[in-house]
C-alpha positions in Angstrom: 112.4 122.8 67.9 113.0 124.2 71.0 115.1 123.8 73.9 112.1 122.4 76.2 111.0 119.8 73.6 114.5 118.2 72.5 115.6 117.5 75.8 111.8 115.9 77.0 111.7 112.6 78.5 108.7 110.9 76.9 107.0 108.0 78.2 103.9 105.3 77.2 101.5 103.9 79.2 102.1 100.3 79.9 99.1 99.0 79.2 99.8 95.1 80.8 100.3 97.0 84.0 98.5 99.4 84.3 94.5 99.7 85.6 92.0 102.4 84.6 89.0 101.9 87.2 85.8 103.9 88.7 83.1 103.1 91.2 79.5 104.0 91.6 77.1 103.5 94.1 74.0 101.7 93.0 70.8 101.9 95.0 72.8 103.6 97.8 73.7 100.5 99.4 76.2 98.6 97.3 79.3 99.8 95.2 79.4 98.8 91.7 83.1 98.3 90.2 84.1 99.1 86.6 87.1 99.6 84.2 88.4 99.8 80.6 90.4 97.1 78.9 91.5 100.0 76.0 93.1 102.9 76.7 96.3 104.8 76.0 98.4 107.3 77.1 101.8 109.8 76.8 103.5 111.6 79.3 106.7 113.9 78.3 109.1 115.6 81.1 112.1 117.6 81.7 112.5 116.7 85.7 113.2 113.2 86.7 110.9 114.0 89.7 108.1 114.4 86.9 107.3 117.7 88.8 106.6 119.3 85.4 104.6 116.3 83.8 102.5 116.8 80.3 100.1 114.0 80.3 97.5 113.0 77.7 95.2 109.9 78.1 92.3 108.6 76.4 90.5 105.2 77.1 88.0 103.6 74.6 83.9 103.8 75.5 83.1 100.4 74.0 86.1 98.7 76.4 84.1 99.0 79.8 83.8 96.2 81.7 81.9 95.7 85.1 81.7 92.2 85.1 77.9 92.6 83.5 77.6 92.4 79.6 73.7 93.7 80.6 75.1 96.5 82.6 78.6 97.1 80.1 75.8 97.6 77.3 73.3 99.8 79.2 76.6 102.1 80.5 77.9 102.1 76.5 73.9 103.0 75.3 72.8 107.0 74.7 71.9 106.4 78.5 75.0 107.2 79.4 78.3 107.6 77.6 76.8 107.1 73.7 80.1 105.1 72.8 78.6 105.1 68.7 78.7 108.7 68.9 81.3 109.3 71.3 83.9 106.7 71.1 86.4 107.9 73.6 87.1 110.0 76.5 90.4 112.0 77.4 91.7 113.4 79.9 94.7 116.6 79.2 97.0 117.8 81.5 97.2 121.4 82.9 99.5 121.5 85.7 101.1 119.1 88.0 101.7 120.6 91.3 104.0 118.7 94.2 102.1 118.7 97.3 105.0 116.9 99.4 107.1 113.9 98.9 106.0 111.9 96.4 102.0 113.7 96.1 100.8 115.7 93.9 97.7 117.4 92.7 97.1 116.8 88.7 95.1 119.5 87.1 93.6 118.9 83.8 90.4 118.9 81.5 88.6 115.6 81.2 86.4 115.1 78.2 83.4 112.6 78.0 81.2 112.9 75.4 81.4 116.4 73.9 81.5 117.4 77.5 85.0 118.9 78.8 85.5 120.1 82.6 88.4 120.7 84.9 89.2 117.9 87.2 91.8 117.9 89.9 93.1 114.7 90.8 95.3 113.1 93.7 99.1 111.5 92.8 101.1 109.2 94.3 104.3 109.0 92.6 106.0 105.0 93.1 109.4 105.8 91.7 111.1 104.5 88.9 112.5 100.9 88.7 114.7 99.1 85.5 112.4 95.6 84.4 115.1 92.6 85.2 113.6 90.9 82.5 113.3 93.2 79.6 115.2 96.4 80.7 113.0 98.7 79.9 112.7 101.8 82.4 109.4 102.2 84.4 107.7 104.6 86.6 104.6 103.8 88.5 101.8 106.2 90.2 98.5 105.8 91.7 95.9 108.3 90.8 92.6 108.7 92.6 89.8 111.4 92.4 86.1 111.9 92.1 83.9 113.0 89.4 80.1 114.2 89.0 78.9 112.1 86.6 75.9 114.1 85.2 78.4 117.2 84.9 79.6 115.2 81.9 75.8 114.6 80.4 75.5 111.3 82.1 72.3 112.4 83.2 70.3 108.8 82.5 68.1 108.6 86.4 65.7 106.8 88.3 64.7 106.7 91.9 64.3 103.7 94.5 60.9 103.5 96.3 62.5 104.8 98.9 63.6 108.2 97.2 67.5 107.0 96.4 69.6 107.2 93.3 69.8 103.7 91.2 73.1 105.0 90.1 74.6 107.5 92.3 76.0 111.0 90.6 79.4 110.5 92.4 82.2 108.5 90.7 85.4 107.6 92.2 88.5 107.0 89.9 91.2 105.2 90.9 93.9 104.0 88.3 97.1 102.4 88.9 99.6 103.9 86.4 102.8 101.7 85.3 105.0 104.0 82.5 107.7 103.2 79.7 110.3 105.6 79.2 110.4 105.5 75.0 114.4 105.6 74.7 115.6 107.3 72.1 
């Protein structure tokens, strides 16, 4: 083992409190809300500052929600993500780069369906707190970005009367991130 790996912080993502989320646009004149209820994730760290992060994270197809079992169903179909064939997607660090303060720009490859591009996405890191109630160390960060959704194979179309996008090719992420530091 070397010296980088036995002296790693590792933490889990709190799942309770934490929110993986992404918007669409549908018929170019409302936005359309969605999230997953099951996902999971690891970071491991050397700097307290997280400046040298190592993050993993997948979330399961099958756990969207949008507040539409019709829509949840269409979105989980061949359509669009094929959850039977392609249960999860993942997302794999790169490279965390500090912008200033507490910002950063996380590099990585994102994988939906058998579909895997670079994505760069924007950090906000919270700080790091001790739960009163439990004692458990926590870090918390807010991570937004934007995808093309059809550069993943989510290529499912069609057009308004009018010439617009039912579903727009532009999707926002935004996920707020609360961590566990797993203590030894």
């Amino acid at each position: 083992m070397d010296t980088l790996t036995a002296t790693a912080t590792q933490w889990v993502i709190d799942s309770h409190h934490s929110e993986i989320s992404f918007k669409a646009k549908h018929l170019v004149i409302t936005t359309v809300t969605g999230k997953f209820k099951n996902f999971s994730g690891t970071v491991e760290t050397d700097s307290p500052d997280f400046a040298d992060a190592r993050i993993s994270f997948s979330a399961e197809i099958a756990s969207i929600d949008t507040g539409s079992e019709q829509r949840d169903g269409h979105l989980t179909s061949p359509d669009f993500f094929d959850a039977a064939n392609y249960p999860k997607l993942s997302f794999v660090s790169t490279k965390l780069v500090k912008e200033s303060g507490d910002h950063y720009k996380l590099h990585g490859n994102l994988t939906i369906k058998d579909i895997t591009q670079p994505v760069v996405l924007d950090v906000e890191y919270a700080g790091i707190h001790k739960d009163p109630f439990y004692g458990k160390t926590k870090a918390g960060f807010e991570v937004n970005g934007k995808i093309l959704r059809k550069d993943f194979n989510l290529t499912w179309d069609v057009l308004t009367e009018a010439g617009g996008a039912v579903v727009s090719n532009e999707i926002k992420l935004h996920c707020n991130i609360q961590l566990d530091r797993v203590d030894a």
